[in-house]
C-alpha positions as CSV (number, residue, x, y, z in Angstrom):
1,X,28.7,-94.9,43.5
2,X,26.9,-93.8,46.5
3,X,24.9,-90.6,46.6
4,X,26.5,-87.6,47.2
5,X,25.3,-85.1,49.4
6,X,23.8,-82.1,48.4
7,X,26.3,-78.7,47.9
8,X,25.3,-75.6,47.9
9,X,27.9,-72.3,48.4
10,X,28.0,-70.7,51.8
11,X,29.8,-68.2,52.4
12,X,30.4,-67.9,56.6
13,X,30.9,-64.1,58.7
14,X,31.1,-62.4,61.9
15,X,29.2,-59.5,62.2
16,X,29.4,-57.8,65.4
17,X,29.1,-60.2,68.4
18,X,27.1,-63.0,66.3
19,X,27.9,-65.4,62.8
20,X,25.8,-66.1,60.1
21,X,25.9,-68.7,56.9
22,X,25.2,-66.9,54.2
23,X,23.4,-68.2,51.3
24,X,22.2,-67.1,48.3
25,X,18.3,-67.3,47.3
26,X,18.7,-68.4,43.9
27,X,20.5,-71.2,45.4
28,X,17.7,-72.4,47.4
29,X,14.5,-74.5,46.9
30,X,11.9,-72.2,46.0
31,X,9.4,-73.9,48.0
32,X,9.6,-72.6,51.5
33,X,9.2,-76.2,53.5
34,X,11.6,-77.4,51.1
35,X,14.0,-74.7,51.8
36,X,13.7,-75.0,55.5
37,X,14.3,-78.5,55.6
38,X,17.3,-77.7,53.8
39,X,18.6,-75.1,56.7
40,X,17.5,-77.1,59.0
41,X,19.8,-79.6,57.7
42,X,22.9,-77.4,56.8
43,X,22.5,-76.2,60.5
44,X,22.4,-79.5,61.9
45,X,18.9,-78.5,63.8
46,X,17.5,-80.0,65.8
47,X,20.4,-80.6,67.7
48,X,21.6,-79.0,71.2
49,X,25.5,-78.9,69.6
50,X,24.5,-79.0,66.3
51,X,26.9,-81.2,66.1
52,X,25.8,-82.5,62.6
53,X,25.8,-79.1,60.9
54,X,27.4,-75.5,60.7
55,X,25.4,-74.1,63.8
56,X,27.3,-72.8,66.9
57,X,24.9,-74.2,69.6
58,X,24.2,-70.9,70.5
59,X,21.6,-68.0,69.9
60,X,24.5,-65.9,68.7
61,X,25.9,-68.2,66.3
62,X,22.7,-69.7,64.7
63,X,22.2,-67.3,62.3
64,X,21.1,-66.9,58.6
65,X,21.3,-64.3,56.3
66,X,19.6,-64.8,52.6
67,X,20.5,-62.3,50.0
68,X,19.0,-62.1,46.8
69,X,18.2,-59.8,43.9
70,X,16.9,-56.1,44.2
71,X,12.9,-56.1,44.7
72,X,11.3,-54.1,41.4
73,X,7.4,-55.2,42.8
74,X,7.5,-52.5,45.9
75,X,8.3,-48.7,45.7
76,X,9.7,-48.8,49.2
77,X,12.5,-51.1,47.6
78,X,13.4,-48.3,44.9
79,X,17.7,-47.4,44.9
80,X,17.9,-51.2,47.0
81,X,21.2,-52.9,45.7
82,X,20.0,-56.2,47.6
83,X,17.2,-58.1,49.8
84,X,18.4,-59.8,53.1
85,X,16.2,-61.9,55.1
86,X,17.2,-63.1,58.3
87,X,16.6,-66.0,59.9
88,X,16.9,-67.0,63.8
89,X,17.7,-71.0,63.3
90,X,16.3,-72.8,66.2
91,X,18.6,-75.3,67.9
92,X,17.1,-77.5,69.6
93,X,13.5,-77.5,67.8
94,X,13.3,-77.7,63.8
95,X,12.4,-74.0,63.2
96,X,13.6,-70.9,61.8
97,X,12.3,-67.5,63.0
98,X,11.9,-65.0,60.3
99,X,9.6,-62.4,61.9
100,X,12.5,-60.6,63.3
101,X,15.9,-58.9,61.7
102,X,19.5,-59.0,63.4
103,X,21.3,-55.6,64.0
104,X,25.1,-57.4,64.3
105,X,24.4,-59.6,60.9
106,X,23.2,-56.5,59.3
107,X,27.0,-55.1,59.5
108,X,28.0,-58.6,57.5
109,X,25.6,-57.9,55.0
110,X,26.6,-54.9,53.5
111,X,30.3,-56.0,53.8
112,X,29.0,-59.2,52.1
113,X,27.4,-57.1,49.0
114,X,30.6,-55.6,48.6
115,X,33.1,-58.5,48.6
116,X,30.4,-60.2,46.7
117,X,30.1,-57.4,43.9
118,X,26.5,-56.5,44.5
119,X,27.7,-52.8,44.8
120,X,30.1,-50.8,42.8
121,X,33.4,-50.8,46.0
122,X,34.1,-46.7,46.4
123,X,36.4,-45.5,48.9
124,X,36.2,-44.3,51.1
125,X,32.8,-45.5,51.9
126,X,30.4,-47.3,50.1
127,X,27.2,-46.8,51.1
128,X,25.1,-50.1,50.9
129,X,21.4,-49.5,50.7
130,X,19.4,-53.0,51.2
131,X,15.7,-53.8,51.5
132,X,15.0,-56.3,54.7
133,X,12.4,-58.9,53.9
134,X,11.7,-59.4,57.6
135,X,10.4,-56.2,58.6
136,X,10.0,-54.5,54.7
137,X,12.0,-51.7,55.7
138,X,15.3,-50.4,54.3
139,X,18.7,-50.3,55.8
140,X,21.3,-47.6,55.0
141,X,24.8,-49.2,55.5
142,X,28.2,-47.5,55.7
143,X,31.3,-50.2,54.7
144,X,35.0,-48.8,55.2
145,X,36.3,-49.7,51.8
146,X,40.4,-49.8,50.8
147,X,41.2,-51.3,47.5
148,X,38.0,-52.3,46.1
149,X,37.0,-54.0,49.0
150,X,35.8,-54.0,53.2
151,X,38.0,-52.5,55.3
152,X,38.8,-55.3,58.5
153,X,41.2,-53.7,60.3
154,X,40.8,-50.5,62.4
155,X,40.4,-49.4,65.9
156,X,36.7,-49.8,66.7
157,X,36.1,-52.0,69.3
158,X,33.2,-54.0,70.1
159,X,32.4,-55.2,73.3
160,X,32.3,-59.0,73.0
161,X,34.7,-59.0,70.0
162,X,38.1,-60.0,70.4
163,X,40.5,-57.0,69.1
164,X,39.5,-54.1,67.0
165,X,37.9,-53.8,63.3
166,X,36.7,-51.3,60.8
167,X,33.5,-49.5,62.1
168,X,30.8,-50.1,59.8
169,X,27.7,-47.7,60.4
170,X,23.7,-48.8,60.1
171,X,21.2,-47.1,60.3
172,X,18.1,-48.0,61.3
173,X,15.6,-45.4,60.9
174,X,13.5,-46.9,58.5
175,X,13.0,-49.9,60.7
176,X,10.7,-47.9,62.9
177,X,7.2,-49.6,63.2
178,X,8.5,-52.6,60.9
179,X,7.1,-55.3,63.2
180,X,3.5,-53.7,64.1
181,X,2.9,-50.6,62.4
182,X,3.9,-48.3,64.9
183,X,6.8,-47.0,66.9
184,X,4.7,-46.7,69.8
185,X,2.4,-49.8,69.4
186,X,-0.3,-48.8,71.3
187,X,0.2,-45.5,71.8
188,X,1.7,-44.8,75.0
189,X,5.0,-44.7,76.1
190,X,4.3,-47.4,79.2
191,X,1.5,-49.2,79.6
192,X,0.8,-52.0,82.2
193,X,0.3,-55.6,81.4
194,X,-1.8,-58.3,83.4
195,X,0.5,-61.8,83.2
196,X,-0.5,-65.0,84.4
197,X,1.9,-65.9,86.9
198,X,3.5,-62.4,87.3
199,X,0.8,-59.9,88.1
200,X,0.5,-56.7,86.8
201,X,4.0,-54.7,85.7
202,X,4.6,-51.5,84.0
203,X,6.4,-52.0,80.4
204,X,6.7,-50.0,77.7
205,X,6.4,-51.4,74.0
206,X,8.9,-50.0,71.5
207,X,9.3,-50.6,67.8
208,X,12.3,-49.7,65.7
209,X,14.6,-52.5,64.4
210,X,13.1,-54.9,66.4
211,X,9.7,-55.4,68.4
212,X,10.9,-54.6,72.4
213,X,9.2,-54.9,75.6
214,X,11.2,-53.2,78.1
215,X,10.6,-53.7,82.1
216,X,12.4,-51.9,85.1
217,X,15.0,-54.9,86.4
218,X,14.1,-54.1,89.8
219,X,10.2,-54.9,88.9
220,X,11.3,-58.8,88.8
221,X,13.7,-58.8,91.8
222,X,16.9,-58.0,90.2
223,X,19.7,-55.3,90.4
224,X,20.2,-55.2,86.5
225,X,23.9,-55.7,87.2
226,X,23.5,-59.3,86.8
227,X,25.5,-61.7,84.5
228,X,24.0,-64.3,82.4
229,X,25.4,-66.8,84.4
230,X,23.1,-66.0,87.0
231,X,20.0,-65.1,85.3
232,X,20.4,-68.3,83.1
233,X,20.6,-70.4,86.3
234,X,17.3,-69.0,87.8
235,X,14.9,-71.4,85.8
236,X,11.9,-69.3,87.4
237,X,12.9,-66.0,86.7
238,X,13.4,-67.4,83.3
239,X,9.9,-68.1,83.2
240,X,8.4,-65.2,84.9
241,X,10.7,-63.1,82.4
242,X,9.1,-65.2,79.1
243,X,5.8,-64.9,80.4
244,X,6.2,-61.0,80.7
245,X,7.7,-61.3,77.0
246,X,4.4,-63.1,75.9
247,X,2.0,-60.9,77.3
248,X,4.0,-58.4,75.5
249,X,4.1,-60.1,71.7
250,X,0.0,-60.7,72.3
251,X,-0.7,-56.8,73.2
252,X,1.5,-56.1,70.1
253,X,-0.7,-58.0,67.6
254,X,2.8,-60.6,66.8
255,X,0.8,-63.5,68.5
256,X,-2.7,-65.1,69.1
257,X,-1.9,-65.7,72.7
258,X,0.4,-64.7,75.3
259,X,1.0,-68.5,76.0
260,X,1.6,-69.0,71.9
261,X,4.4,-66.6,71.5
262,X,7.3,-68.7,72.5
263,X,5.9,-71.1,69.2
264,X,4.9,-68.3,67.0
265,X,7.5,-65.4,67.7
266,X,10.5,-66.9,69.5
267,X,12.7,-64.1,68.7
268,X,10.6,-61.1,69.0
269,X,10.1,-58.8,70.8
270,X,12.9,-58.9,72.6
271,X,13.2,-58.2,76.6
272,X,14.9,-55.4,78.0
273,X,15.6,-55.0,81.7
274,X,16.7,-51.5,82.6
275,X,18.1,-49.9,85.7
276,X,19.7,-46.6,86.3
277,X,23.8,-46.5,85.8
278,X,25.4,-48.5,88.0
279,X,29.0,-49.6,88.7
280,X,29.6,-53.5,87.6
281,X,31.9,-56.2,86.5
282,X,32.5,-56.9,83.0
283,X,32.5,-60.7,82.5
284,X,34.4,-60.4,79.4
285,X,36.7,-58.0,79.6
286,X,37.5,-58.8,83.0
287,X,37.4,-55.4,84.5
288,X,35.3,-52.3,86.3
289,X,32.6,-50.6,84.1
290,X,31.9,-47.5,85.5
291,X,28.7,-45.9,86.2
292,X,29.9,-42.5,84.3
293,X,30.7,-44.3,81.5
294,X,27.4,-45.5,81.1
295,X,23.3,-43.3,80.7
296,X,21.5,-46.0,81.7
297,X,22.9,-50.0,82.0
298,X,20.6,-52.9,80.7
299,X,19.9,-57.2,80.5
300,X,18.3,-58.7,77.6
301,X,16.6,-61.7,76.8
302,X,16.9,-63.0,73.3
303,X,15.7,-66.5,72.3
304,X,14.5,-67.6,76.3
305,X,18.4,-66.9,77.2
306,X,19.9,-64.0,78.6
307,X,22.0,-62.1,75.7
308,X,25.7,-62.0,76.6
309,X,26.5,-58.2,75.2
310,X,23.5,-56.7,73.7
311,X,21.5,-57.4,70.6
312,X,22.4,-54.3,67.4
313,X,18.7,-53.8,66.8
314,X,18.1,-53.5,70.8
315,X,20.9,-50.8,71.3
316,X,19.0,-48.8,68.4
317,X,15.4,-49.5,70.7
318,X,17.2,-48.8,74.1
319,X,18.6,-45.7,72.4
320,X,16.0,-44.3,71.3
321,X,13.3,-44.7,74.3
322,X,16.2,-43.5,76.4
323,X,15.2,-40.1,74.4
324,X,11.2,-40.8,74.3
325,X,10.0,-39.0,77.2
326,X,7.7,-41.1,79.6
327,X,9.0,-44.7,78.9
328,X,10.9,-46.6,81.4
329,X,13.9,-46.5,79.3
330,X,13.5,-42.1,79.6
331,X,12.7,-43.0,83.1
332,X,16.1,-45.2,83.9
333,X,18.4,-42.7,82.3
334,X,20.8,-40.1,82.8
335,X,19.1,-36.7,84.0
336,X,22.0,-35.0,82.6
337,X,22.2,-36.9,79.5
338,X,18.7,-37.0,78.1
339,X,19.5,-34.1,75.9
340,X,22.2,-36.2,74.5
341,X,22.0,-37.3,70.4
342,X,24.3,-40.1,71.9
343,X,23.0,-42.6,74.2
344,X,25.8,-44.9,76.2
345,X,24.2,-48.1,77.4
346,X,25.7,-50.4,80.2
347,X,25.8,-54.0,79.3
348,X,27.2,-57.3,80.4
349,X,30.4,-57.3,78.0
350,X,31.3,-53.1,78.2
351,X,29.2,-50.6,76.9
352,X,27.7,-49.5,73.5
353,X,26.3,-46.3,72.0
354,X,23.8,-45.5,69.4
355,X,23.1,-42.0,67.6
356,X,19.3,-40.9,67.7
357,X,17.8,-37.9,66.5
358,X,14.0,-37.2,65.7
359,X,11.6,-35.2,63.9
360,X,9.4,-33.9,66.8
361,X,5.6,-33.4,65.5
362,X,1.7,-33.2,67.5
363,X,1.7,-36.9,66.9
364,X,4.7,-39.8,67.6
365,X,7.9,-38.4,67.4
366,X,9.6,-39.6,63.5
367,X,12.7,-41.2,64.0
368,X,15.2,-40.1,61.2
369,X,18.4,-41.4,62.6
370,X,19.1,-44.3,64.7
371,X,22.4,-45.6,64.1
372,X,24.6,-48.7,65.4
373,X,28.6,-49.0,64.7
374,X,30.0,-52.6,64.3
375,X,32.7,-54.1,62.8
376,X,32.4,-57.4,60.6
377,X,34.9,-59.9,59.0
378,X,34.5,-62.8,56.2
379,X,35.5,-66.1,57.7
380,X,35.0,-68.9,55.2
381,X,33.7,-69.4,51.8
382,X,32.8,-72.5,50.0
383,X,30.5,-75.4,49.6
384,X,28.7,-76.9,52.7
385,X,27.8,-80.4,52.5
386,X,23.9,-80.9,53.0
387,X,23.2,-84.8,54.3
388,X,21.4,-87.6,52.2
389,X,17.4,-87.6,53.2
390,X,17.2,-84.1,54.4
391,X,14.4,-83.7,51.7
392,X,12.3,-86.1,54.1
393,X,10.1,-84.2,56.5
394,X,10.1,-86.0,59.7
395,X,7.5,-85.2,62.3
396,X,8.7,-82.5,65.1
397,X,8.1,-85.0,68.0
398,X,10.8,-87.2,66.7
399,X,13.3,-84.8,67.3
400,X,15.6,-85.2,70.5
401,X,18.5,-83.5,72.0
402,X,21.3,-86.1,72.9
403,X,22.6,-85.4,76.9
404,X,26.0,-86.2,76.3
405,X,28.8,-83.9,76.8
């Protein structure tokens, strides 16, 4: 008989506006090349479709979340029902980020540990607590639950999901300094960078769920009203904007070299373009949003493309420099809302608010609340076939994206 390919159990959700293949650790190769040819493999990377494997040939759909035992070797772990590491799964190059963590997949996770068993189901919320590999922080999830298990249906709606769910609550708190140490990474709540290319621009570096860089949209020539149609199509602003984001991850300490971030840290830090509220069109929904509904509206750029709604981890960034006095985020919003422990953020799909309150001392404000509501939903489980040879590591240059459509 002929070989047969490799199983392993998978378990596919939505969480929030993105989908991730779970997978459990003890399932995986415990060498890390191994195991990353493996995902590599299972996602069908590299591959612009993905057509071999269960990625979604898209940003937003090539996602992984890894879930393994409680950590007993840290304290900060202590009262942690589970790990989670995420990882960003390249498409079209054979790599997987895991220096950054997803807000969205975060929701799925702690519905996950409850479906799964990995916490005792109480209604009506379980709280979830789970230790994040990526950034060594803790994450304080709320799940819905009826019966024993996640709640799915409800009336919480999230811009860039079809219908309504359950509203599952994270809070990201802990998150704050994860990537560099520091809520403020160096300090200031703008600084100016010098980028090749660009010039000199005003930013300011924020750290809480995510490394961010944000910029003013009209810095780099734009309304920041725009969809990502048309920022997607402008191949030079697309560079300008990456080379801003490099400059960025180098004065953070995430890479050697502002022209080695987009190799060494593709995902992170995210780019934030911000501009003051502002009527616009909402591609997805089809209608008017409103510049009353809105504090402050906001573009990002997430993995070289623009994001089409609005990463979890940035809403939890935007929301709180929107309340750090002196960044551009402060500087972009509402004068009449700054006050505000909610913080209503314009993006291309609707809008989206996040919860931040703070612990003000002589040194960097302490972020002890910074929350983000999403819904999630379990798709598939089962066994995902993992092709013959993908133990063989193949060099990088061999790889090719086909043209066809």
């Amino acid at each position: 008989m002929d070989m047969i390919p490799h199983s392993i159990r998978t378990v596919l959700m939505r969480g929030g506006t993105s989908k991730a293949v779970f997978l459990r650790e003890a399932d995986l190769p415990g060498d890390v090349e191994a195991r990353d040819r493996l995902i590599l493999a299972l996602f069908g990377s590299p591959d612009k479709r993905q057509i071999n494997g269960l990625g979604g040939a898209d940003p937003l759909t090539s996602k992984l979340a890894i879930i393994g035992p409680p950590r007993t070797d840290m304290p900060r772990a202590a009262g942690t029902h589970l790990t989670y590491t995420f990882g960003q799964v390249e498409i079209d190059h054979p790599d997987i980020d895991f220096l950054s963590l997803c807000g969205n997949i975060s929701a799925a996770v702690g519905a996950y540990a409850v479906y799964e068993g990995l916490v005792a189901a109480t209604a009506p919320v379980t709280i979830v607590r789970v230790f994040n590999t990526n950034l060594n922080r803790v994450l304080s999830i709320e799940v819905p639950v009826a019966g024993k298990r996640p709640m799915e249906r409800g009336d919480y709606v999230v811009p860039g999901v079809p219908g309504s769910g359950a509203r599952i609550l994270i809070d990201f708190s802990d998150t704050q300094g994860g990537a560099t140490g520091a809520l403020l990474p160096t300090g200031h709540a703008r600084d100016r960078l010098a980028v090749v290319g660009v010039g000199e621009i005003e930013v300011s570096l924020i750290d809480i769920g995510n490394a961010h860089v944000f910029i003013r949209a009209v810095d780099v020539g734009l309304k920041g009203t725009e969809t990502a149609a048309e920022i997607d199509a402008d191949m030079a602003l697309r560079d300008r904007l990456e080379k801003i984001r490099g400059a960025a991850a180098h004065r953070m300490g995430l890479a050697t070299a502002p022209d080695r971030a987009r190799a060494e840290t593709p995902a992170a830090p995210l780019l934030g373009m911000v501009s003051p509220a502002a009527d616009y069109r909402n591609v997805l929904g089809k209608c008017l949003v409103r510049a009353e509904e809105v504090d402050l509206v906001s573009r990002l750029m997430f993995m070289q493309q623009m994001h089409k709604t609005y990463a979890g981890t940035s809403t939890v960034a935007t929301g709180v420099a929107a309340r750090l006095e002196g960044t551009l985020v402060y500087e972009a919003a509402r004068n009449d809302r700054r006050n505000a422990k909610d913080v209503r953020i314009g993006h291309p799909a609707g809008v989206i608010d996040t919860e931040t309150e703070f612990l003000l001392g002589a040194n960097t404000p302490v972020v002890t609340r910074a929350t983000l509501g999403r819904t999630a939903r379990r798709l598939m489980e089962g066994y995902a076939f993992i092709p013959d040879g993908w133990q063989d590591e193949r060099p990088k240059d061999e790889y090719r994206g086909t043209d066809d459509a």
